[in-house]
C-alpha positions as CSV (number, residue, x, y, z in Angstrom):
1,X,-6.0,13.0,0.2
2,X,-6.3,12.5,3.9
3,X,-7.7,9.0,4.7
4,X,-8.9,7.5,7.9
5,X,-8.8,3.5,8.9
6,X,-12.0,2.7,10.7
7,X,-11.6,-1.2,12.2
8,X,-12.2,-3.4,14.7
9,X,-10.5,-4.5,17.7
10,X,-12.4,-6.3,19.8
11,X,-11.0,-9.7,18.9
12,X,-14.5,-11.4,18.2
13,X,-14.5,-13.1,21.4
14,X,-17.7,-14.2,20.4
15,X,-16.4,-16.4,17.2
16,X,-14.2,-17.6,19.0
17,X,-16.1,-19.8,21.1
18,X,-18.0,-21.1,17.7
19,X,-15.2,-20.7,14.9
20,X,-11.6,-21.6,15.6
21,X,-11.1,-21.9,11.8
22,X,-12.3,-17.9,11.2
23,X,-11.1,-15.3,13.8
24,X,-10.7,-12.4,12.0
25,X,-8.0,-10.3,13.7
26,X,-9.5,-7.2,13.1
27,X,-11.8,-5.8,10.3
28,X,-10.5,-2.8,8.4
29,X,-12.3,0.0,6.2
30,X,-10.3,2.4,4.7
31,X,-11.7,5.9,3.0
32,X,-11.4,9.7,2.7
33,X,-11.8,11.6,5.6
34,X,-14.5,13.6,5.3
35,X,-16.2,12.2,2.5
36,X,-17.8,8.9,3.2
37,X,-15.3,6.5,2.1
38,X,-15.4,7.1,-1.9
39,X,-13.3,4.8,-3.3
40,X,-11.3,3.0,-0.5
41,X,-14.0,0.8,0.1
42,X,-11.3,-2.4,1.3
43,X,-11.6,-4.3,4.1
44,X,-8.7,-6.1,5.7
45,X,-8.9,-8.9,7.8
46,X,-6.1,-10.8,9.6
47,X,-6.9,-14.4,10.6
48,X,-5.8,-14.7,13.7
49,X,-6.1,-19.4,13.7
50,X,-2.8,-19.1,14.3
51,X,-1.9,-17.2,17.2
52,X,-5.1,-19.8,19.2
53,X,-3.5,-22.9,17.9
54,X,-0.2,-21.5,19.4
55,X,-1.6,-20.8,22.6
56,X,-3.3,-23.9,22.9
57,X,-0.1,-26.1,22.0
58,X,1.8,-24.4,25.1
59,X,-1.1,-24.5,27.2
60,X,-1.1,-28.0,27.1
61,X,2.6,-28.3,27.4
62,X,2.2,-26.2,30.7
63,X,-0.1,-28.7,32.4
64,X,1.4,-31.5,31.4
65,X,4.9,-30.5,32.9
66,X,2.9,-28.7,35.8
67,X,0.9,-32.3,36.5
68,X,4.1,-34.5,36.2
69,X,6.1,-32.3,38.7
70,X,3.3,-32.0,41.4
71,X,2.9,-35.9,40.7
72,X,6.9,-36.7,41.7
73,X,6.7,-33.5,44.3
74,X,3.7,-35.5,46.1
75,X,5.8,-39.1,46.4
76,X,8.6,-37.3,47.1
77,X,10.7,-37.9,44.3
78,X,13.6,-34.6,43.8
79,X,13.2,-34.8,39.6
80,X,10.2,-32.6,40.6
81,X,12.6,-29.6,40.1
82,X,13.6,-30.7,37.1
83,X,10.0,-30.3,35.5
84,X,9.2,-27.4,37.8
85,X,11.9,-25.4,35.3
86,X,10.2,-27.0,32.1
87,X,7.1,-25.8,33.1
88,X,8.1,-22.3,33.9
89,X,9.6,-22.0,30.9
90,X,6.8,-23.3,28.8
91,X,4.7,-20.2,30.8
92,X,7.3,-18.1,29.0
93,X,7.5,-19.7,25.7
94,X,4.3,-18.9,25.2
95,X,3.8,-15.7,26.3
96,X,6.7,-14.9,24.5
97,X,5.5,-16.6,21.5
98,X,2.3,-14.7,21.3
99,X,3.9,-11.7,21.7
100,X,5.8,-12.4,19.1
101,X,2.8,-13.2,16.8
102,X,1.1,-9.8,18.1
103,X,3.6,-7.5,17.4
104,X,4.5,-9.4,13.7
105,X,0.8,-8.6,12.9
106,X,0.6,-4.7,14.3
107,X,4.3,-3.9,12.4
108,X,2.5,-5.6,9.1
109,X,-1.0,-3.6,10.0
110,X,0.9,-0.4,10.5
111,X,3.1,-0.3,7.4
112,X,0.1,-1.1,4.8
113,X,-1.7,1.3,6.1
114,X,1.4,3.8,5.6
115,X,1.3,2.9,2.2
116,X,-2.0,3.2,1.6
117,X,-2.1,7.0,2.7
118,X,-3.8,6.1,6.5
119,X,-3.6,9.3,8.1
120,X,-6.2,8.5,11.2
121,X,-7.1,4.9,12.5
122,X,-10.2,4.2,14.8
123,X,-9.8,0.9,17.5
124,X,-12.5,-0.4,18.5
125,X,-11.9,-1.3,22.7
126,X,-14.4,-3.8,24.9
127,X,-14.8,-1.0,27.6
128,X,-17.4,-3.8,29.4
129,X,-14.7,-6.9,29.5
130,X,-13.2,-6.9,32.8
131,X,-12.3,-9.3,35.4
132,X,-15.7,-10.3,36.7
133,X,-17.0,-11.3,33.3
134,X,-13.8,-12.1,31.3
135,X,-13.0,-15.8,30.0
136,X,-9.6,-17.3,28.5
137,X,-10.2,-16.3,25.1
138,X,-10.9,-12.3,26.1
139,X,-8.6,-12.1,28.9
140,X,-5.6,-14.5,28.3
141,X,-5.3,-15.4,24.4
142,X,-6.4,-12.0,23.3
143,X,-4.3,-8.7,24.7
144,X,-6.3,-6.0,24.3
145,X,-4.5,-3.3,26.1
146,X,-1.2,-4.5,25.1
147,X,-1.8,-4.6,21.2
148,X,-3.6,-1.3,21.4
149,X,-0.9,0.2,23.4
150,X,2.0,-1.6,20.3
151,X,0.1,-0.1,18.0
152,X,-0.3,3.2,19.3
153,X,3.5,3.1,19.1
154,X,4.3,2.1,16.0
155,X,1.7,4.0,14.4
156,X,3.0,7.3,15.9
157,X,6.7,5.9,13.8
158,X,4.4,6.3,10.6
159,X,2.9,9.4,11.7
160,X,-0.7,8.1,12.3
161,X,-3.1,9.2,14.8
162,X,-5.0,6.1,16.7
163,X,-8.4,7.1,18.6
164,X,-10.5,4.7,20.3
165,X,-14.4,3.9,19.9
166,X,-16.8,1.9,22.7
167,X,-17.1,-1.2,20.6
168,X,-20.5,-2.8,22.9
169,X,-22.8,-3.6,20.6
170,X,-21.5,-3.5,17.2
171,X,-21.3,-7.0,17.6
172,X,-24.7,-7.6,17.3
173,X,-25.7,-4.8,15.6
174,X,-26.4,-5.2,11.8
175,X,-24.7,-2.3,9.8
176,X,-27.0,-3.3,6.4
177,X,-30.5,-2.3,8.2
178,X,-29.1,-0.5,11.5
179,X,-30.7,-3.0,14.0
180,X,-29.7,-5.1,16.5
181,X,-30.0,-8.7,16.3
182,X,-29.0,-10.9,19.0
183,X,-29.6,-14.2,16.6
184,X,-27.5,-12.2,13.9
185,X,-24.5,-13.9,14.1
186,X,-24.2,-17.8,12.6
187,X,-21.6,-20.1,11.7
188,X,-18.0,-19.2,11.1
189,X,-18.6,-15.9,11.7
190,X,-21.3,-15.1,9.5
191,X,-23.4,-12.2,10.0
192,X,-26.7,-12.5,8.3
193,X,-29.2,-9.8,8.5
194,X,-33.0,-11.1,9.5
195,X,-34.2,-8.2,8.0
196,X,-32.6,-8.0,4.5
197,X,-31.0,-11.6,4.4
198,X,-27.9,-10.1,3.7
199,X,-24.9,-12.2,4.9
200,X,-21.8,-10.4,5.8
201,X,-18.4,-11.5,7.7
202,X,-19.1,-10.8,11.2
203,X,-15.9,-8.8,12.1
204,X,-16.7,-6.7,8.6
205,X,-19.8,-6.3,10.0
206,X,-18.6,-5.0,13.5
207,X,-16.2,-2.9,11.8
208,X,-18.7,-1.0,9.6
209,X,-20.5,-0.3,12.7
210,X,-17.5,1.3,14.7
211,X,-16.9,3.1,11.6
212,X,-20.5,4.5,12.2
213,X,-19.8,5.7,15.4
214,X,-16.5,7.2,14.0
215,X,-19.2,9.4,11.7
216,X,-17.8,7.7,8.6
217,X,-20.3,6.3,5.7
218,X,-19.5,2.2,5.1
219,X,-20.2,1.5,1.8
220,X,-20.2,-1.6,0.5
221,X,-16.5,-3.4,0.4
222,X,-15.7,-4.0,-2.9
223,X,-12.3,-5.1,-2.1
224,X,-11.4,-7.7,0.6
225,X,-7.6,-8.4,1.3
226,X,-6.7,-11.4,3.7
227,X,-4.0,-12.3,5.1
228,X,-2.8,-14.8,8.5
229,X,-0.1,-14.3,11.0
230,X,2.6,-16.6,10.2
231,X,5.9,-17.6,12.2
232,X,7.5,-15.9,9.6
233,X,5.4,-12.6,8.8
234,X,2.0,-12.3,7.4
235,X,1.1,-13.7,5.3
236,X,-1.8,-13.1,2.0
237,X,-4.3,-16.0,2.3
238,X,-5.1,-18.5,-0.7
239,X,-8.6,-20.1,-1.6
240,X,-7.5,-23.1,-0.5
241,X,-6.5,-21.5,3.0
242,X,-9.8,-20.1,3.8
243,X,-9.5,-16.7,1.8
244,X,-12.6,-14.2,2.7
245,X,-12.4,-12.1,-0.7
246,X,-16.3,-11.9,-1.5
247,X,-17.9,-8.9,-0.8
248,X,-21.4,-9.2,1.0
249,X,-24.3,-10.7,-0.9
């Protein structure tokens, strides 16, 4: 049976400012093609806590090194070249280290969905984040066109076809009653619908929506697998870790 993966790749820029704890890497939905989603109702979400906590280690490691080398550059003292070449390496550590974390996390992403059957994945993309209105956690922490484009790649080694949906608005958007809520989302990225008072993860939430837009029926999850980007791999998440296996209620 042919089976499409419907998520969402925005990179909840939004949580991030309120939930360090929960970022959801993306938000999956898996189903038949053609027939709602049947029974692939499972989500997958990838906790991306990691990858920020990384970022934010080297970050600091850049300005300290870049605020002890203009301090000896100003007095004149020469050992300012000396932490002129620690700080340009921790620039590259840490790109290099989030790249790292990225790609770990699409190669993991791409061969589940292999062996669950994927044959057609929908990304959602923030058309409307650009330079004028971008912030550090849309436009440095998260890389949207460069995850996108690795996972475009190694999706095509598995023989899956990626297309990509105008995520605006799925955000707010509540995929139980099909409104918009702009007060929807609450804390650690929990979506709870005014209307109903049904409470759903936020990124699920988002993802159902996209899937919408795909012209794909989002039942339901009835299965939530989640997982966190590790130094090592990924990684399934325990209880104790913050697992998200509960289905909305």
């Amino acid at each position: 049976m042919f089976e499409v993966l419907v998520f969402w790749l925005v990179f909840c820029f939004w949580l991030c400012f309120n939930s360090p704890c929960l970022f959801a890497f993306l938000g999956a939905w898996v189903g038949a093609s053609g027939r709602g989603f049947g029974h692939g109702d499972t989500a997958i979400l990838i906790k991306g806590s990691t990858i920020k906590a990384e970022y934010y280690y080297w970050k600091r490691e850049v300005k300290t090194y870049q605020a002890i080398r203009d301090w000896l550059r100003n007095r004149g003292f020469n050992a300012w070249r000396r932490y002129h070449m620690f700080y340009l390496h921790a620039i590259y550590k840490r790109r290099e280290r989030l790249r790292h974390y990225y790609r770990t996390a699409v190669r993991f992403l791409a061969k589940t969905l292999h062996e669950m059957g994927i044959g057609e994945v929908f990304v959602g993309y923030p058309y409307m984040v650009n330079k004028s209105n971008g912030n550090e956690y849309n436009a440095n922490i998260w890389w949207f066109n460069k995850i996108i484009n690795w996972l475009g790649d190694v999706l095509e080694e598995y023989g899956i076809k990626l297309s990509i949906v105008n995520e605006y608005g799925t955000s707010r958007q509540c995929s139980i009653c099909d409104m918009k809520h702009e007060n929807g989302r609450v804390m650690r990225g929990l979506y709870i619908c005014p209307v109903t008072g049904i409470g759903i993860n936020a990124d699920l939430n988002a993802a159902r929506n996209i899937a919408k837009r795909a012209g794909y029926k989002t039942p339901t999850p009835t299965k939530i697998l989640s997982y966190i980007v590790t130094t090592n791999g990924v990684k399934p998440i325990t209880p104790m870790e913050g697992e998200t296996t509960k289905p909305p209620r």
